[in-house]
C-alpha positions as CSV (number, residue, x, y, z in Angstrom):
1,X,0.0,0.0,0.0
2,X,1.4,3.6,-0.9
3,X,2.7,5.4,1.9
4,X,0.0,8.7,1.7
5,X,2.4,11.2,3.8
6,X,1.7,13.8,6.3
7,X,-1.3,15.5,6.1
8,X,-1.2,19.6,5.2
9,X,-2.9,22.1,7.3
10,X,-5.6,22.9,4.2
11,X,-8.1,20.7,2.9
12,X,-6.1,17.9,1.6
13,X,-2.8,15.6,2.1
14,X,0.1,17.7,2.3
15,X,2.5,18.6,-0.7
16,X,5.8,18.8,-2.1
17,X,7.3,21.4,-3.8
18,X,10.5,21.7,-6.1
19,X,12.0,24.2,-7.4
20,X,14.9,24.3,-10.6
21,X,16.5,28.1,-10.5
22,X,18.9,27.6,-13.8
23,X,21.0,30.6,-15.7
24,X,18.5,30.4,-18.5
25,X,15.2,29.4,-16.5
26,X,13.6,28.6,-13.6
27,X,10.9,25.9,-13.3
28,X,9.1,24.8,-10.5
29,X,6.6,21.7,-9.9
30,X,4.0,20.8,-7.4
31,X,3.3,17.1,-6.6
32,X,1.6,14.9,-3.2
33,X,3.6,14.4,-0.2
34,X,3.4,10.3,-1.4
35,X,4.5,9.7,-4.1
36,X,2.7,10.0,-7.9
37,X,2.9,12.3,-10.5
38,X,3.5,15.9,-10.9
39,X,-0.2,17.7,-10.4
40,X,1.4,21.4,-12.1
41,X,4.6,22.9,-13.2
42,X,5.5,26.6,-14.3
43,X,8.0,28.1,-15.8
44,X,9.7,31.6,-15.8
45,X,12.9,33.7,-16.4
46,X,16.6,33.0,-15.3
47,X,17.2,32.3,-11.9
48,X,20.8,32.4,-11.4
49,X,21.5,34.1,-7.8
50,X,24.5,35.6,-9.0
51,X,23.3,37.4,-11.9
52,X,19.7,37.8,-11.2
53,X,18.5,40.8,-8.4
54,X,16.6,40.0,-5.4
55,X,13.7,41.9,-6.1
56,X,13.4,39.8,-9.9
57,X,14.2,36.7,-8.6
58,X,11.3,37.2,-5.6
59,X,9.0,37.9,-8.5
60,X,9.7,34.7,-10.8
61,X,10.0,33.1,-8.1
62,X,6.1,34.0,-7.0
63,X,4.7,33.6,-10.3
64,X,6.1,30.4,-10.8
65,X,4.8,29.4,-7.1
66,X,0.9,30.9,-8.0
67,X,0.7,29.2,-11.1
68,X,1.1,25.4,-9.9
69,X,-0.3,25.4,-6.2
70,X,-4.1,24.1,-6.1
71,X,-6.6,26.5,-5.1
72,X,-7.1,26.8,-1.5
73,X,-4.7,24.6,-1.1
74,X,-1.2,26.6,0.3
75,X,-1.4,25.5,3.8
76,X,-0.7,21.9,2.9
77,X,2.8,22.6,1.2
78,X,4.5,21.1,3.9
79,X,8.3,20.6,2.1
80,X,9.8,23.2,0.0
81,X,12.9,22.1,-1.8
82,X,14.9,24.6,-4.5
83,X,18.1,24.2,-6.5
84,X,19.6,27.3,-7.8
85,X,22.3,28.2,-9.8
86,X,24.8,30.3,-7.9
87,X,23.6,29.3,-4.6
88,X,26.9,27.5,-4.1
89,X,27.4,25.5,-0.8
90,X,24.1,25.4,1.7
91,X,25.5,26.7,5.4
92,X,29.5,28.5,4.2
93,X,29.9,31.1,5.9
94,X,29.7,34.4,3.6
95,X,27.6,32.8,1.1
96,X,25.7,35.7,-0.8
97,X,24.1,33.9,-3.0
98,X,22.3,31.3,-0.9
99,X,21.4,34.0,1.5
100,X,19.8,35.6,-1.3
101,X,18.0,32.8,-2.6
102,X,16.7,32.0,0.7
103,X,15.4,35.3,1.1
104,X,13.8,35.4,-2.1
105,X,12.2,32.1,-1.8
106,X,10.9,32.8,1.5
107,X,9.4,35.7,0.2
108,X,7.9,34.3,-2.8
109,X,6.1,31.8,-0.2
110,X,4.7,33.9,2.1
111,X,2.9,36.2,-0.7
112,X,0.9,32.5,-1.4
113,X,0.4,32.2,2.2
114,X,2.6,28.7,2.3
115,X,5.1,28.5,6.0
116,X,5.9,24.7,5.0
117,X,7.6,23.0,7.7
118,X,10.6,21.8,6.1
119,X,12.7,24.7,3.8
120,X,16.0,23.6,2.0
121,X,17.7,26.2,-0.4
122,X,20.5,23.8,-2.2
123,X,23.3,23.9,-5.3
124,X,21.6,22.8,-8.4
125,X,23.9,20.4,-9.0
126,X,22.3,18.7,-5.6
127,X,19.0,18.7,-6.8
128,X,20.0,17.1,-10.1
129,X,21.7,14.5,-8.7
130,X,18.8,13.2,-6.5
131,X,17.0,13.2,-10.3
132,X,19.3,9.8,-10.6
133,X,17.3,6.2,-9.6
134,X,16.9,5.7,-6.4
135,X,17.9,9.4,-5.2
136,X,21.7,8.0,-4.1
137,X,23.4,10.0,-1.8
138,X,26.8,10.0,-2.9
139,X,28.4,9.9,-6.6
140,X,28.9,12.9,-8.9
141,X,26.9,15.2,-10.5
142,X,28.4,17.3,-13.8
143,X,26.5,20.2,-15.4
144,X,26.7,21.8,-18.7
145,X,24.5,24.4,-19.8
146,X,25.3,27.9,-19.7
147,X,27.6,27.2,-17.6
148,X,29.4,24.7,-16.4
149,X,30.7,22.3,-13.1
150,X,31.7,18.9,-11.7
151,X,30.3,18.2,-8.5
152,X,31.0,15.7,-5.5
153,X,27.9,14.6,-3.6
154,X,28.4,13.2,0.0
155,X,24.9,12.2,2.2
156,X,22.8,14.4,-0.6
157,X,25.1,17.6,0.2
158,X,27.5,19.0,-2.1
159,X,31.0,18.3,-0.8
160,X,33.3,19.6,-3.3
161,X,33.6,21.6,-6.9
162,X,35.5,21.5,-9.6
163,X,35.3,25.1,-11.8
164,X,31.6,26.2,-12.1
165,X,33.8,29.6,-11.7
166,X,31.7,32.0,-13.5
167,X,31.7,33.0,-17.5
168,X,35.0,35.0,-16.7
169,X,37.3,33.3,-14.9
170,X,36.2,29.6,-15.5
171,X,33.2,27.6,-16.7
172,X,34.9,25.6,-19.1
173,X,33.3,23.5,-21.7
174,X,29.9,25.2,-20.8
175,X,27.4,27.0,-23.5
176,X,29.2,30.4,-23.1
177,X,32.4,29.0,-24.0
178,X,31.7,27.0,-26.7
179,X,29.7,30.4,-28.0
180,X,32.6,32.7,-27.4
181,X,35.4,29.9,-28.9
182,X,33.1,30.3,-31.5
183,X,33.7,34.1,-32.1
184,X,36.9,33.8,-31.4
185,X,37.9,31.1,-34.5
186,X,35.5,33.0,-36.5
187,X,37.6,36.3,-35.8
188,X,40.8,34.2,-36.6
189,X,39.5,32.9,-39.5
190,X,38.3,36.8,-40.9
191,X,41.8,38.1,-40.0
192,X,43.3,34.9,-41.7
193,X,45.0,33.8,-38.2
194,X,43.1,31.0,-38.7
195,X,41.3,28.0,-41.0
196,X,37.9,28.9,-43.0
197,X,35.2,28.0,-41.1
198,X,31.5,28.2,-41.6
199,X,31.1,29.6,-38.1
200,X,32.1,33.1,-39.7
201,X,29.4,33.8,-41.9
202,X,27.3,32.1,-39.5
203,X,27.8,34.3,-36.8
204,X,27.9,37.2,-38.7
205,X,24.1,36.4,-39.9
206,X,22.8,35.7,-36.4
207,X,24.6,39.4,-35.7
208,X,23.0,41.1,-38.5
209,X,25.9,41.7,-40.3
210,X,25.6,41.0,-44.7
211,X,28.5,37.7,-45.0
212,X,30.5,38.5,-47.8
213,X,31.7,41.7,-46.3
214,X,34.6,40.8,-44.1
215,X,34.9,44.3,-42.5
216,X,31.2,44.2,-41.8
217,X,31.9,40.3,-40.5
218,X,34.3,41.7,-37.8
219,X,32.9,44.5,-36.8
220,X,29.9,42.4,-36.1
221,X,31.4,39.8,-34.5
222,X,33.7,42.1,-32.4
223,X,30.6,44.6,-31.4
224,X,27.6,42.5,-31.5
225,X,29.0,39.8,-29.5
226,X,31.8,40.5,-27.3
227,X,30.9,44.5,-26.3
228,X,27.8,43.9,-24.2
229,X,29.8,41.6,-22.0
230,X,26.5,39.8,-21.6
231,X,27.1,35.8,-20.8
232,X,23.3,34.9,-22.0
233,X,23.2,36.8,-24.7
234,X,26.5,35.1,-26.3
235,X,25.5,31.7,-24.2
236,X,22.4,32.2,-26.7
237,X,24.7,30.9,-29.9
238,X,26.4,28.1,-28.6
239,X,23.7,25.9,-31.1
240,X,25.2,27.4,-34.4
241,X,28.6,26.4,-33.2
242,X,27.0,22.6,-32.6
243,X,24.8,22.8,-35.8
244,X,28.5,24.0,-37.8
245,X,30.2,20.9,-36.5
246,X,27.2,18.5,-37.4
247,X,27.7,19.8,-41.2
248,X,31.2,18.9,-41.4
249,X,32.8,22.3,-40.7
250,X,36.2,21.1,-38.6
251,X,36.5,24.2,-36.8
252,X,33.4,23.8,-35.2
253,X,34.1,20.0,-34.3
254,X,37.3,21.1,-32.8
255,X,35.6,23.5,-30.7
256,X,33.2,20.5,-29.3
257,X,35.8,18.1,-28.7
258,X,37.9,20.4,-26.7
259,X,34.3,21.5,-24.4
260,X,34.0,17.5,-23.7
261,X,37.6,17.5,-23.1
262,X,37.3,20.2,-20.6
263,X,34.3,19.0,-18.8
264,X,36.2,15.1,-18.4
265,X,39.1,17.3,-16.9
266,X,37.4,18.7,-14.3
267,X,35.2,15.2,-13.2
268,X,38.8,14.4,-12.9
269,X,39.6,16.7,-10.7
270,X,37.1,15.1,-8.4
271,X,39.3,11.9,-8.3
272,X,36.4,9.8,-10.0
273,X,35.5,5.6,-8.4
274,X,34.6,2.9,-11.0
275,X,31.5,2.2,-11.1
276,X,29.7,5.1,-8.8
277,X,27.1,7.1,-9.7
278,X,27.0,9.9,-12.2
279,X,24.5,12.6,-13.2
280,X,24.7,14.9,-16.5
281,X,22.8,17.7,-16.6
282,X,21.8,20.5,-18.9
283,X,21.6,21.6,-22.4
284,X,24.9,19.8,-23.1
285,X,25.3,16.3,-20.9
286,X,21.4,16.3,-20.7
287,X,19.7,13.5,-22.7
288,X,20.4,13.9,-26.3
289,X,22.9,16.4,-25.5
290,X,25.4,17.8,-28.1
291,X,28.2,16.8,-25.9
292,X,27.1,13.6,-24.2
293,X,29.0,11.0,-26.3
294,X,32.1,12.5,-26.7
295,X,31.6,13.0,-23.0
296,X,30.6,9.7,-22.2
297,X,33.8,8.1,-24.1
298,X,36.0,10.4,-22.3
299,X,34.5,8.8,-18.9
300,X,33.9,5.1,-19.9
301,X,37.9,4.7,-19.1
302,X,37.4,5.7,-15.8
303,X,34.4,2.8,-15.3
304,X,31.9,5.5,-15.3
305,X,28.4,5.7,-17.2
306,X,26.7,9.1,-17.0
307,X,22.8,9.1,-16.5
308,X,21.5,12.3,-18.0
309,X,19.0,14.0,-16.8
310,X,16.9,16.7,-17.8
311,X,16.8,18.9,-15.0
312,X,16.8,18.7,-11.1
313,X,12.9,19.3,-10.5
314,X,12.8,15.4,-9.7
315,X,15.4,15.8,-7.4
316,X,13.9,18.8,-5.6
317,X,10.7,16.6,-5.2
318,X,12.6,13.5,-4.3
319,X,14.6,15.5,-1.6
320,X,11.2,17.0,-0.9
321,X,9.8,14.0,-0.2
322,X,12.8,12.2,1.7
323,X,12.5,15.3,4.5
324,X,9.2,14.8,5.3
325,X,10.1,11.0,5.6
326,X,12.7,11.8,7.9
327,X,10.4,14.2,10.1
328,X,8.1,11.1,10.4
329,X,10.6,8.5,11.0
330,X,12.1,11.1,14.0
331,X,8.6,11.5,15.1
């Protein structure tokens, strides 16, 4: 017989709620205390704590939490679980960004009227992990979207990082730097530093500049691209650099290999076991990800078979689900 869960304080049995802050978009999903399906998800803007204000972030974060919670029903949310980019380790000392996020989030809540009993603001790369069978505790978790990370998980809790350093001084591999290698051998290629590459003219479309005009081509991709200094906006074109590479153009396939290359280097970092556990997640390592083979045969050396994963909303449900378990079993 299914194990129903505590009962909420509202008209029904209580309710779970998880929560997926990414760089490019936060998600969130409602679903019963005991198991079953989702019963509503929403989606909004970015939610990355170290990019996005306080004030923004409350606000997506209270759409997203009006649009999936049943009507009349916010006293039974009794477990709130959310993953966010930038929220980086749950309890360091001097950790802006998970302060942040637990300010928004509590904020968000209490516009709704929810107090649940149990609160956890965690890294998303915890809350992807638990998406794995079984919600293990312990194994790695590698993400790859607009940015990027390796991640050791220890009792569900992120225990150590390797780069997820920010689009400036790190995130190797990720969608930002596959879009800016991009411009980069483009520019090379314009100048004649470099090999022809389809990536040039490419780019230079996508940037509104006409392609056979090589002074409009770099001006374009020197201004539109790298002057705004903005990581999403460039983040935005990693796709042209995969769609170059799956019609042949070398360049392009170069610039893949070296992103998987990257990403294996810092799992390695991590000092990898045979045969544990390992989550890929996000636009990249997620399933049918541009960079999940070449990942995955940069791994299978080290005994290790990723298990993509779309997102961490699962995990934020399954953690969710395995507090208020605990809270019973301690009761």
């Amino acid at each position: 017989m299914r194990h129903e869960g505590p009962q909420g304080r509202g008209r029904g049995p209580g309710l779970v709620l998880g929560i997926d802050g990414g760089g490019s978009g936060l998600r969130a999903v409602v679903a019963a205390v005991g198991g079953g399906p989702a019963l509503a998800t929403a989606k909004a803007g970015a939610a990355n704590v170290r990019s996005v204000p306080e004030p923004v972030l409350t606000e997506r974060l209270a759409r997203v939490v009006g649009r999936v919670l049943p009507p009349g029903r916010p006293a039974d949310v009794v477990s709130v679980v959310a993953g966010f980019a930038g929220a980086g380790v749950p309890g360091r000392a001097g950790d802006g960004g998970q302060r942040l996020a637990v300010r928004a989030l509590r904020a968000a809540l209490a516009r709704h009227g929810c107090a649940p009993a149990h609160l956890r603001v965690a890294a998303d790369s915890e809350i992807a992990f638990a998406a794995a069978p079984g919600c293990p505790p312990d194994g790695l978790a590698v993400i790859a979207g607009t940015g990027a990370a390796a991640t050791r998980m220890r009792g569900h809790r992120l225990a150590a990082t390797a780069d997820g350093c920010g689009w400036l001084t790190g995130d190797d591999g990720s969608g930002f730097w596959i879009a800016r290698e991009g411009v980069r051998r483009a520019l090379r290629a314009v100048d004649g530093r470099g090999p022809a590459t389809l990536l040039a003219p490419r780019l230079a479309e996508a940037f509104g500049a006409p392609a056979d005009d090589p002074a409009s081509v770099r001006f374009a991709l020197v201004d539109g691209a790298l002057a705004p200094a903005d990581p999403l906006r460039l983040a935005r074109h990693c796709p042209l650099v995969v769609r170059a590479a799956a019609d042949g153009d070398a360049v392009a396939g170069r610039i893949l290999d070296e992103a998987a290359d990257l990403l294996a280097e810092s799992t390695a970092a991590l000092r990898p076991r045979p045969g544990e556990p390992l989550v890929t997640v996000g636009g990249l390592l997620g399933p049918r990800g541009p960079l999940l083979d070449r990942f995955t045969d940069r791994v299978r050396g080290w005994g290790l078979a990723p298990y993509p994963v779309r997102d961490g909303l699962h995990g934020a449900v399954a953690l969710a689900r395995a507090a208020c378990a605990g809270a019973a079993g301690r009761g």
